[in-house]
N, C-alpha and C positions, 0 to 999 in steps of 0.2 A: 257589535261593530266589527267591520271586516276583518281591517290591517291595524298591525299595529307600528311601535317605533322603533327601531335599532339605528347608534347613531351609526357613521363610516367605520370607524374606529374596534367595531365587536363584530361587525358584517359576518368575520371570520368566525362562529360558534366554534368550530372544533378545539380554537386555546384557552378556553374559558371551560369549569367544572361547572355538573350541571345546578351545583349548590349557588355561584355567582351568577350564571345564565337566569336564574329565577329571583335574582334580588334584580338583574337589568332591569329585568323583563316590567316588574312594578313598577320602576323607575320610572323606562317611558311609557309606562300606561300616563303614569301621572302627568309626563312634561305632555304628551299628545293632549291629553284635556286641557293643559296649561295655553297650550302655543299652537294653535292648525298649523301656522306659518313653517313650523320645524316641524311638526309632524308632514308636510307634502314632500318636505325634503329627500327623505330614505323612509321605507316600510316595509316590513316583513309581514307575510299573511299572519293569522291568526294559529293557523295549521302547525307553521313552523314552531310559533312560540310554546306551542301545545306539546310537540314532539320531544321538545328539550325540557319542560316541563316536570315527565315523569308521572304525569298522572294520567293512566290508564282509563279511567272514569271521564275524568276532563277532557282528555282526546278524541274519543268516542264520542262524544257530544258532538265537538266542534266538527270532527270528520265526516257525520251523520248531517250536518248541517253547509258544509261548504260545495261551493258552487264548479269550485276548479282545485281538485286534487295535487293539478300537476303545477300552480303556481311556483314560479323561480322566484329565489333573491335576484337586489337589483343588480346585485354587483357580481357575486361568484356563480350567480345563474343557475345554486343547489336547489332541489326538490323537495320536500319532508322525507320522504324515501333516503334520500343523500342520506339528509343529517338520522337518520333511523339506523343508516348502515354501519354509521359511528359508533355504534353502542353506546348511546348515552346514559342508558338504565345500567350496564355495566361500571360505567366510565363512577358515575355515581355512588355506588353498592364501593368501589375499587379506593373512591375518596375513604366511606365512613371505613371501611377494613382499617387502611392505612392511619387515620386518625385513633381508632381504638387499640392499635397496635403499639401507637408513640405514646398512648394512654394507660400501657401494660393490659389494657384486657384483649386477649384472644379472640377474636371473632370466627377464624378462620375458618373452622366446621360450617357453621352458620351461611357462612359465604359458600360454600362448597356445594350446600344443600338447596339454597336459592334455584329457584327456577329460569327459565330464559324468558325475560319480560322483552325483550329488544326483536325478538321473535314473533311475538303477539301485536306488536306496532307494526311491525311489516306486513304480515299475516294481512292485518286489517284494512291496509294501505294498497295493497296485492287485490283484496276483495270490491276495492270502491277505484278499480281501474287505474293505479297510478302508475304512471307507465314505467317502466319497467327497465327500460332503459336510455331512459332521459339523460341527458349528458349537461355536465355544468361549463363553467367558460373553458375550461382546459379538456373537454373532449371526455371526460372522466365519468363513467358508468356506475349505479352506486355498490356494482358489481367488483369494480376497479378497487375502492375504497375498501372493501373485506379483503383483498388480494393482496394490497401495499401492506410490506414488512416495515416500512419507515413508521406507519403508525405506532406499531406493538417497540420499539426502539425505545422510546421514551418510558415506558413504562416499565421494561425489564430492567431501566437502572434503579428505578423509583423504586422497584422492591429485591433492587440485589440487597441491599443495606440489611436485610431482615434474615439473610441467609440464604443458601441452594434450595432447600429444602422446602421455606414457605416460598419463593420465588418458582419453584417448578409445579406446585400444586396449584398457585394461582395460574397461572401461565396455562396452564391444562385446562383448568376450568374456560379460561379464557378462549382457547383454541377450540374448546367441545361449542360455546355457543354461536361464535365466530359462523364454524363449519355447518351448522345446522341453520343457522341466516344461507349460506351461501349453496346449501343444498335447496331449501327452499326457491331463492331467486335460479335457480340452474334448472329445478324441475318445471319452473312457469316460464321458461324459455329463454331465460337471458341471455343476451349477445356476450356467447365466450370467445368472440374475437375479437374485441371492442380494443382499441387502440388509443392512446390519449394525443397531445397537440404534439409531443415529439417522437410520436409513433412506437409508442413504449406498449408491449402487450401485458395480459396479464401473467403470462410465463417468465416476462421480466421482472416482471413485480414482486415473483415469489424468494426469486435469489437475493430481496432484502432483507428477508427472515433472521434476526440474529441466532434463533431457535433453528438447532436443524429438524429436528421432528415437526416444528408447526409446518417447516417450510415443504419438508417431503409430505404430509398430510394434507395440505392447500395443493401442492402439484400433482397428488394422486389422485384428489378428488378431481381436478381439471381435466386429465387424460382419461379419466371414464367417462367422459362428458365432451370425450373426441377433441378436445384443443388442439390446434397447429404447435407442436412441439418447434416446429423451425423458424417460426414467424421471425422477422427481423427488423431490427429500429430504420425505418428507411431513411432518416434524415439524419445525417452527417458520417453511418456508419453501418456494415451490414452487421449487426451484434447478434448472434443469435443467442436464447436463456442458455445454450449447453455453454456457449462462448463465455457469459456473464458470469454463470455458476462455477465455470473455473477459476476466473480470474477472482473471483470470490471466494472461493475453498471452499464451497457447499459440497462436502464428500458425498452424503447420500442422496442429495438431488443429483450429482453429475451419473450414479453408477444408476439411476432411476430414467433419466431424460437415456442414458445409452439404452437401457433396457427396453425402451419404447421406441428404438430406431430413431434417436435423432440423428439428422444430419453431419458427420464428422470435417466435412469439406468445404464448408463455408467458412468464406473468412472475413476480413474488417478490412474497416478503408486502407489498412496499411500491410492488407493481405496475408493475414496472419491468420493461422487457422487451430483448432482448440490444442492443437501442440505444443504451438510455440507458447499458448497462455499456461499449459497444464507446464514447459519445462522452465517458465518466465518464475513460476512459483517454487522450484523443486520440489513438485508433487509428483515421485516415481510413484504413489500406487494407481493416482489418475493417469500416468503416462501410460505405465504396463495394461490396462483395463481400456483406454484408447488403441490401444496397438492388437491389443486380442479383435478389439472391435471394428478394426479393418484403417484406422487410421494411415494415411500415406505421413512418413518419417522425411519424407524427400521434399518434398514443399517449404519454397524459400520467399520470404518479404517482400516490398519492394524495396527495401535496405538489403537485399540479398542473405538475408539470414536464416540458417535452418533453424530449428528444432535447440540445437546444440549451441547457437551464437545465443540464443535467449536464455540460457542459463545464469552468463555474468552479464546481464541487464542491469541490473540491480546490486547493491550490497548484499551480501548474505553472514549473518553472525552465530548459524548453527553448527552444535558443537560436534556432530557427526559430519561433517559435513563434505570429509574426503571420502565416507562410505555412500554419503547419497550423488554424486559426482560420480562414482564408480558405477555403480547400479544404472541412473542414468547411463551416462555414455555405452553400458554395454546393451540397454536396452534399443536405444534408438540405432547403435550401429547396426548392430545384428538385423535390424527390421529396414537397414537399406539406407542410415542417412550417415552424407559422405563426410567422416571428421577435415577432410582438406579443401572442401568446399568454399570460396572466396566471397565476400562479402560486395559492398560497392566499391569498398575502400581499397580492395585487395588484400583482405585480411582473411584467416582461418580461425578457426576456434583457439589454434594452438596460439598466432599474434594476440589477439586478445586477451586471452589467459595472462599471457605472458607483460601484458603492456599494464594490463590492471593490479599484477601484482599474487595473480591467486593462485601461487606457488601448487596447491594440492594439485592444482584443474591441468595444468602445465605438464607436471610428471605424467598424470593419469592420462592426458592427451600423447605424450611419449610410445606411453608403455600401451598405446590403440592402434599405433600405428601413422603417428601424426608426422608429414611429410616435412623435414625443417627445411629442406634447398631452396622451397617456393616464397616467391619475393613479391611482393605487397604493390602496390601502385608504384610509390617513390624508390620501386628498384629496391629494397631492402628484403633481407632477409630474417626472419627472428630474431637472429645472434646481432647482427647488425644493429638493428632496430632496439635491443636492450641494450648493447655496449652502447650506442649514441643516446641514450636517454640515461644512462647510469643505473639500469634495475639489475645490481649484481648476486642477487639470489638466483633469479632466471637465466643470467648467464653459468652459475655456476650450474644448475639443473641442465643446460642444454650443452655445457661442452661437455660433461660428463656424459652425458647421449651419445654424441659425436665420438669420443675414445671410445664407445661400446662398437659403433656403426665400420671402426676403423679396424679394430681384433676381427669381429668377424667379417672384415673386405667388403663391407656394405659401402654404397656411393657419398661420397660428398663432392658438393662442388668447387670449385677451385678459391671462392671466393671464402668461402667455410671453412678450407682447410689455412688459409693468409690467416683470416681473423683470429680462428683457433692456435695458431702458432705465435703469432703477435701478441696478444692476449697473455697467454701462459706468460712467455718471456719476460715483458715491459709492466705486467701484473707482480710477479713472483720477486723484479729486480726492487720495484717502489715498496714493495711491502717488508723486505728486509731490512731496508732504510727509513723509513718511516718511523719507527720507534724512536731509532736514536736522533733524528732530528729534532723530535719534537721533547726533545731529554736537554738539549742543549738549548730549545727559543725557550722551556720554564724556568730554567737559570737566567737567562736574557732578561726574562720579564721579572725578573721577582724586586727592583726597585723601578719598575715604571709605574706612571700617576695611575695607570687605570687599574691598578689591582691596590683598589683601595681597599674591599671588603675580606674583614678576615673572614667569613665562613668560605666564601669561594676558593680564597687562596687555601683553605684547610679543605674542601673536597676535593681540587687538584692534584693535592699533594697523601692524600689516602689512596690505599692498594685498591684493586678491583674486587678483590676480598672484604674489605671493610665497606667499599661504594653499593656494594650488593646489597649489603644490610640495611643502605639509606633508606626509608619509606620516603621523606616526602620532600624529593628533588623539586618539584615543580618553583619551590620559594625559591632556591638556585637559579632557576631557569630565569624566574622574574626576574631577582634581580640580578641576572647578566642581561637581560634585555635595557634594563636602565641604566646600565652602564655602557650599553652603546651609544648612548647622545655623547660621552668623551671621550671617544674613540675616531672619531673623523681624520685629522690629522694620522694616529697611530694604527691605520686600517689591517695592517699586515700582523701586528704585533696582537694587535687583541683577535685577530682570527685563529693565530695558534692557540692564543688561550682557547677559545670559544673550543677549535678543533678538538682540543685533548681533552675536554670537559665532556664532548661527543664521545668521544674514541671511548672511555671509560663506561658509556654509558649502552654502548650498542650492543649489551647481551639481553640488553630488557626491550620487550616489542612495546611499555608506555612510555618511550621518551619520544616516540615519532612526533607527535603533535605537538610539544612543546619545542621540539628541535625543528622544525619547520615554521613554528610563532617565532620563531628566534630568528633562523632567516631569512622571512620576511620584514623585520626589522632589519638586518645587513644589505637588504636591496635597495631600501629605502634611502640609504645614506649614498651622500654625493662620491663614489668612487673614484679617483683616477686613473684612465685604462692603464697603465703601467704595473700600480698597485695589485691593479685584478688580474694579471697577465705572469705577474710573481706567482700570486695563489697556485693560476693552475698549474704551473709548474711543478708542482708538488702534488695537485689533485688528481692530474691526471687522471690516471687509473687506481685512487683509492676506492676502495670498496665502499664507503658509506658517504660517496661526492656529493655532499648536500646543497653545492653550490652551482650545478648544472642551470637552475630557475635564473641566476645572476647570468652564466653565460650568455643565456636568450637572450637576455635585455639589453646586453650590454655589445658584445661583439655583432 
């Protein structure tokens, strides 16, 4: 009989081991004799069922007897060729491993020694004309299917649990017969430019490789076999694999794709070119290997950003990471890209820096050469733009600047030398007074209702010497935020508490998060401007003005 039954549901063979695929497979032999009616329904050839199978004997039979090689499924429109390029004889041999392994017996030799059975299906499929590159509903070559890294993804978790060691032996085995399918289909002419529905090549496909050896091994074999190294995804974005591999950290595919003269000047819909992705990652040894390779450092977004603005793109939490900041910026300067270069916004690398908070990036933009007179869209200057946001780390880094620029008779502007003067002054007069105010509102408070809890009133009243010691503030923190719902009424008085709780606490960089949950809890509460117009009377120009987020809202 020709066709057999799979219901909608398994259509998919590739999520299914080929141990389940052969108990379906019975199944609907059985219902098709049971039911024509569901049997007319959905039907895979005979071919297919043969293929997943595993039996090299069985196969041979059926293929020696079928009428149409190239028969598609109804639905994903795959070949036998397709599902052959899966490795299902792999996929198989990969179950019993895995199982003998959770069983304590070793297989693993055994498996190593195995021949390539998945190769001999093809082989024979290759001989009885099947074509070769037949494409399923997604445009997908079974060419494409050896190329995709997302396949082999599932599988390197499935045997990280056993170790490095058995995970990299498999994974090799894996990779040798993979390669030798894919030389096979390359020598009988496969289309190595084949493209899928969202225009994705096979040069894409390789930067899904979680393995960098498989991934440099599939891409090496590619470009002896002539592949368009530049090809690009034309739909929604010009991506080329050099562009992909970076933003992916594939290190030995990136210094491989340069070494075969990929294209360095192509860029993505938001014209960004393998720069801005190598400096979006802080990957200086791809920057420095781009720059030898002729890359232009000058090329800016259409967000007007060089090279250098895509560094604090992102978060970054590495622990060198004022040395990889230096290294960059000296590498991109030197090769022409301008640190004072403005964005759309009219920002520099150095406002940026400076607004994000990343104090290293800030000095190291200083000490480059970075222009602070230049003033942003809204007329702001750096110093400007952090004293009205309150980021007084960055102010202290950049007046400090400014007295260098002023010894040695270097220019500022008239506006930088006001601030710089003001500043100093109305800083230096709050902060000698400040202590002792807030000496006199913890006397104030010590019989008001809302310092009900004795641990709080006992951390208030510990040195900074002993608060140092506290490990685990964050209960503190909680419960001062629950004591803001009886604070409404008393807004001014539990702010000092709150303040001095802060003040003691700002040598350590982990009270930020909890002192900004906290906060946002005092935003929440119904204020009276008056109330809040007290506050900053005092906050003016403290140094850790946590309450600049309330000004916005409220004035």
């Amino acid at each position: 009989m020709e066709n057999f039954i799979l219901s909608d549901d398994i259509l998919d063979l590739q999520n299914f081991s080929p141990t389940e695929l052969y108990s379906l497979c019975d199944f609907f032999i059985d219902e098709f004799i049971k039911d024509q009616e569901f049997a007319d329904s959905f039907y895979v050839s005979e071919l297919h069922l043969a293929t997943v199978r595993l039996n090299y004997v069985e196969f041979k039979k059926v293929i020696d007897k079928c009428k149409d090689v190239n028969v598609k499924e109804p639905l994903l429109q795959r070949t036998a060729l397709h599902l052959a390029c899966l490795l299902p004889n792999l996929r198989c041999e990969l179950d019993q491993l895995i199982r003998s392994m959770q069983e304590g017996n070793n297989r693993l030799r055994y498996f190593l020694r195995q021949e390539n059975k998945d190769l001999r299906f093809v082989e024979l499929l290759l001989q009885h004309k099947c074509d070769i590159n037949a494409k399923d509903m997604y445009d997908r070559t079974p060419l494409y299917y050896l190329c995709d890294g997302v396949n082999y993804h599932d599988l390197r978790q499935q045997l990280r649990g056993f170790g490095d060691n058995f995970m990299n032996a498999v994974m090799r085995k894996v990779s040798k017969r993979r390669l030798a399918i894919m030389n096979l289909l390359l020598d009988n002419y496969a289309d190595i430019e084949t493209k899928d529905i969202n225009g994705c090549s096979l040069m894409h496909l390789v930067t899904c490789f979680d393995d960098d050896i498989q991934a440099k091994e599939t891409a090496d074999l590619l470009i002896k076999h002539y592949i368009n190294v530049n090809a690009t995804i034309q739909k929604g974005s010009a991506v080329t694999p050099l562009l992909m591999a970076i933003y992916r950290q594939r290190i030995p595919l990136i210094h491989l794709l340069i070494r075969y003269c990929a294209n360095l000047t192509i860029t993505d819909a938001e014209n960004h070119n393998c720069l801005h992705a190598a400096a979006y990652n802080l990957d200086k040894h791809t920057i420095i290997a781009l720059l030898k390779a002729g890359a232009c450092a000058c090329d800016v977004s259409v967000f007007g950003e060089t090279p250098l603005h895509m560094m604090i793109r992102k978060e970054n939490h590495l622990q060198n990471i004022s040395e990889i900041y230096k290294e960059i910026v000296k590498q991109l300067t030197s090769y022409g890209c301008d640190i004072n270069y403005k964005n759309v916004e009219g920002e520099t690398v150095l406002f940026v820096a400076a607004s994000r908070k990343d104090y290293d990036l800030v000095q190291i933009c200083l000490n480059n050469g970075a222009d602070i007179n230049i003033t942003n869209n809204l007329g702001e200057t750096v110093l400007l733009h952090c004293i009205s946001n309150n980021i007084s780390q960055s102010c202290a880094l950049l007046m400090k600047h400014m007295k260098k620029l002023e010894i040695y008779g270097l220019h500022l502007n008239n506006e930088n030398h006001l601030l710089l003067n003001t500043f100093e002054s109305q800083y230096a007069t709050y902060n000698n007074t400040f202590i002792n105010e807030c000496k006199k509102e913890i006397e104030k408070l010590k019989n008001i209702n809302i310092v009900k809890s004795l641990t709080l009133y006992t951390i208030l009243s510990m040195s900074l010497h002993e608060i140092q010691k506290l490990k685990d503030y964050s209960l503190v923190m909680k419960n001062l935020q629950m004591r803001s719902n009886y604070c409404r009424k008393n807004f001014l008085e539990y702010y000092f508490l709150y303040e001095i709780f802060i003040t003691r606490l700002k040598l350590w960089e982990k009270w930020c998060d909890e002192a900004f949950t906290s906060l946002n809890f005092i935003i929440g509460l119904q204020i009276p401007h008056k109330c809040m117009l007290n506050i900053f009377k005092y906050l003016e120009y403290r140094e850790l003005c946590l309450i600049v987020q309330a000004r916005k809202l409220i004035l």
